[in-house]
C-alpha positions as a Markdown table, in Angstrom:
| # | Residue | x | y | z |
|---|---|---|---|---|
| 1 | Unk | 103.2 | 59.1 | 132.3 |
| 2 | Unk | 103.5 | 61.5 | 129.6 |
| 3 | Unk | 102.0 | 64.8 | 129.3 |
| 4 | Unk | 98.7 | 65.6 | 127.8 |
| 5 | Unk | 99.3 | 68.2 | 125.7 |
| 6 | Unk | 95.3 | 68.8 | 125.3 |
| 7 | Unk | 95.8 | 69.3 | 129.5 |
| 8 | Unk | 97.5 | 73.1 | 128.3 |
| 9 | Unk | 94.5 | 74.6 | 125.8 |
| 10 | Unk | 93.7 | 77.8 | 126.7 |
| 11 | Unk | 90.0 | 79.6 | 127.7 |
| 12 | Unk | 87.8 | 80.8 | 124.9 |
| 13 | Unk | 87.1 | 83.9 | 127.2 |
| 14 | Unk | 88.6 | 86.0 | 130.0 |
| 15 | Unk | 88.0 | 88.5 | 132.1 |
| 16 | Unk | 90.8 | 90.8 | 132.0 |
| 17 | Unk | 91.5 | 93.9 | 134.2 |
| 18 | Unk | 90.6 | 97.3 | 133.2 |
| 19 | Unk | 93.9 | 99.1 | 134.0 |
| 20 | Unk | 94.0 | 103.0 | 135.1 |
| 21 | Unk | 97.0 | 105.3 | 133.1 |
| 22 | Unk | 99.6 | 104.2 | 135.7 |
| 23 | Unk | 98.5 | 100.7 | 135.7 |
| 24 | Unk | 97.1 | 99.6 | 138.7 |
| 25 | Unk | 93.8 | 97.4 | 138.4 |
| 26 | Unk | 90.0 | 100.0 | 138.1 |
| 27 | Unk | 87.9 | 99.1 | 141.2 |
| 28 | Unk | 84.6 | 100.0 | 141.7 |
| 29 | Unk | 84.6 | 103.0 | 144.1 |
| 30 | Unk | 81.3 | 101.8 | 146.0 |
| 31 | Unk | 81.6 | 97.7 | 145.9 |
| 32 | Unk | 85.4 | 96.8 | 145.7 |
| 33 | Unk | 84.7 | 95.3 | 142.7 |
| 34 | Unk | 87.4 | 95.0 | 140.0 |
| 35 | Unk | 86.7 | 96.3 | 137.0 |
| 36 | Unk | 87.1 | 94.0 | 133.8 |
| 37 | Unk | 86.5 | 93.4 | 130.4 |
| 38 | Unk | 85.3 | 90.0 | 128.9 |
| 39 | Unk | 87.2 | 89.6 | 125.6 |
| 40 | Unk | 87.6 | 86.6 | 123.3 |
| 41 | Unk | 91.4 | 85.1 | 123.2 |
| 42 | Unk | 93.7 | 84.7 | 120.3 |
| 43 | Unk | 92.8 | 81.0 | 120.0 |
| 44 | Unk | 89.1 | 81.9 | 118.7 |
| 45 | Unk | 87.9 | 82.8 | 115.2 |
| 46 | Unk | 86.4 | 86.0 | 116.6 |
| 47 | Unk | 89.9 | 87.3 | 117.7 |
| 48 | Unk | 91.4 | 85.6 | 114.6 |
| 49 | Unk | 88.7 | 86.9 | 112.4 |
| 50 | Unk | 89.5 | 90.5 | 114.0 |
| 51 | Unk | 93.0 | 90.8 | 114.0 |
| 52 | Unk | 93.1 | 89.4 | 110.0 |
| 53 | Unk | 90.7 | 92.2 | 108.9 |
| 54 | Unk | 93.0 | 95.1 | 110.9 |
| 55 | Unk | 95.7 | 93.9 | 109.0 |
| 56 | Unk | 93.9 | 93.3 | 105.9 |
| 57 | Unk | 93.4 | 97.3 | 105.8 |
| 58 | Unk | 96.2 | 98.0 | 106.9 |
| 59 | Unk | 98.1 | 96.0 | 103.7 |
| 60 | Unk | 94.9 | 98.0 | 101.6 |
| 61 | Unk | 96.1 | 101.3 | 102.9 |
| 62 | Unk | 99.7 | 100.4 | 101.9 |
| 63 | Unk | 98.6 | 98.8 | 98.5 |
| 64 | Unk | 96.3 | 102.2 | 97.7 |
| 65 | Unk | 99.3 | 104.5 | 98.3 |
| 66 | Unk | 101.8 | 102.9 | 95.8 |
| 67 | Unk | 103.3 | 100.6 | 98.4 |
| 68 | Unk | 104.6 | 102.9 | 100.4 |
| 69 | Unk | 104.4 | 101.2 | 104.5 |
| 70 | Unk | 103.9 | 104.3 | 106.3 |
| 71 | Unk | 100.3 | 104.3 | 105.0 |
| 72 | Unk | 99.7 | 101.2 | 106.3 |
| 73 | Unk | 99.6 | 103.4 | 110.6 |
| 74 | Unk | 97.6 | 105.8 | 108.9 |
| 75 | Unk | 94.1 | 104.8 | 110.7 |
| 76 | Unk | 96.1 | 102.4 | 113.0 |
| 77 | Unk | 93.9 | 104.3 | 116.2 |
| 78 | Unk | 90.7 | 103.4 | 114.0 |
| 79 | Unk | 91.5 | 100.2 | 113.4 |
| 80 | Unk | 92.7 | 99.3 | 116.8 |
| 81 | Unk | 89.0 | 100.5 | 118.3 |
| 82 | Unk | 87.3 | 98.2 | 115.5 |
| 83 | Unk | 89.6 | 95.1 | 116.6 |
| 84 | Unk | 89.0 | 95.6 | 120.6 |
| 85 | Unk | 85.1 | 96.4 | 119.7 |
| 86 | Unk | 84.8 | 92.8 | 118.0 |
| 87 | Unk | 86.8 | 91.2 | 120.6 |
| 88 | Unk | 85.2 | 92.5 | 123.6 |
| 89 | Unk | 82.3 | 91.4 | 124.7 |
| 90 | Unk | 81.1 | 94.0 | 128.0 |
| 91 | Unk | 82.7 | 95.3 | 130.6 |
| 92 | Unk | 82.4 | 94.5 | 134.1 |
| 93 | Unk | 81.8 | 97.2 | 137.1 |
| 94 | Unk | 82.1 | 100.0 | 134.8 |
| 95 | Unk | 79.5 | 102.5 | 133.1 |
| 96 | Unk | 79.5 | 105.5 | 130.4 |
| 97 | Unk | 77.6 | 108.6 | 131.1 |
| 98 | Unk | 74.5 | 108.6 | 128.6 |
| 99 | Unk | 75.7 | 104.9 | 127.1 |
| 100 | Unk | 73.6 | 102.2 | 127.8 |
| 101 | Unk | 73.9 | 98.7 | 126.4 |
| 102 | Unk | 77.5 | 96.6 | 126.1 |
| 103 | Unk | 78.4 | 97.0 | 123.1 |
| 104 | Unk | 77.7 | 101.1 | 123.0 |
| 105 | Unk | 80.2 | 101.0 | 126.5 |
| 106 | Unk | 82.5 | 99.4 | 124.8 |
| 107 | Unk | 82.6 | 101.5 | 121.6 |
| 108 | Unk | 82.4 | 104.5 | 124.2 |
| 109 | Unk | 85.3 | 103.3 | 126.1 |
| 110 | Unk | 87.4 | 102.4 | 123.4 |
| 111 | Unk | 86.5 | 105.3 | 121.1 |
| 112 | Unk | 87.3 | 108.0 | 124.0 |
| 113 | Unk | 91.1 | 109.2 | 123.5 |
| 114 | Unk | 91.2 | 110.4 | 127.0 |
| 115 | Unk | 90.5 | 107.0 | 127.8 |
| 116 | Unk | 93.0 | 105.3 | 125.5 |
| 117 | Unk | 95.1 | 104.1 | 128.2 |
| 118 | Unk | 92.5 | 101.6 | 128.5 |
| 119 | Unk | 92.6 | 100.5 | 124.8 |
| 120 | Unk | 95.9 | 100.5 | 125.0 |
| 121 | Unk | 96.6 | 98.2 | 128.2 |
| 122 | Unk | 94.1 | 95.7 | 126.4 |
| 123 | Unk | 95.5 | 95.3 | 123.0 |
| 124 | Unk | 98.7 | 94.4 | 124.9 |
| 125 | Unk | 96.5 | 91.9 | 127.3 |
| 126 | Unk | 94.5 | 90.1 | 124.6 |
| 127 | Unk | 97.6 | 89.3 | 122.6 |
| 128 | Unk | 99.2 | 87.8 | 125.7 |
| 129 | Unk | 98.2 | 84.2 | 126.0 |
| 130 | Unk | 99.4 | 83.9 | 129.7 |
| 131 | Unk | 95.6 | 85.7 | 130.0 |
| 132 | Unk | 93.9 | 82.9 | 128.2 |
| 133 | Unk | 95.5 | 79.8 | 130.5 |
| 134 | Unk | 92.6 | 78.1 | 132.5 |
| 135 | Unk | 93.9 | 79.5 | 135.9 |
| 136 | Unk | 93.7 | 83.0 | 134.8 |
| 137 | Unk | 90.3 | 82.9 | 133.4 |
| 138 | Unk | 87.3 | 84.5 | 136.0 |
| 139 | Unk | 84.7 | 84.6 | 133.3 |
């Protein structure tokens, strides 16, 4: 019997870990609980919508300064916040000292560049479809 390629899509939506600097999967100290974001996968038009208007700016920037590509990084830390903040929907287990609401966590969490570990272990997890595959997904 052949394969049914259909068999192989991948989830909308995943809950990803929340990695520490070194890493290892957050917990939550007083449940066990792991720590996780909810984020939209690079098969939806939310992610695809996202990742076209970072690059869209970034093409702007390059455009605006006579061509010249190094222009193009120049808010690449700005840009990489707005793309996580669209594709992320809350996250799991985790809070913000005076934030209240998902998407103000979020910003919080991804705006915070002592925290940027955390932005940067999820822009290399939501561009991973491994993440996405049906027996990966726990949303």
């Amino acid at each position: 019997m052949p394969l049914n390629i259909t068999s192989l899509r991948v989830a909308d939506v995943s809950d990803l870990p929340v990695k520490n600097a070194d890493g290892t999967p957050l917990v939550d100290p007083d449940t066990g609980a792991a720590i996780t974001a909810t984020v939209f996968g690079p098969a939806t038009k939310i992610w695809q919508v996202a990742d076209a208007a970072k690059r869209r700016k970034a093409i702007k920037r390059s455009r605006e300064a006579n061509g010249k590509f190094e222009a193009a990084l120049n808010n690449e830390d700005e840009d990489n916040v707005e793309f996580l903040c669209a594709i992320t929907k809350r996250f799991n287990h985790l809070q913000f000292d005076e934030v209240q609401g998902d998407a103000d966590t979020v910003r919080a969490v991804y705006s915070d560049p002592r925290l940027w570990f955390i932005r940067d272990h999820l822009l290399d997890d939501t561009r991973s479809w491994e993440n996405f595959t049906k027996a990966s997904q726990s949303a």
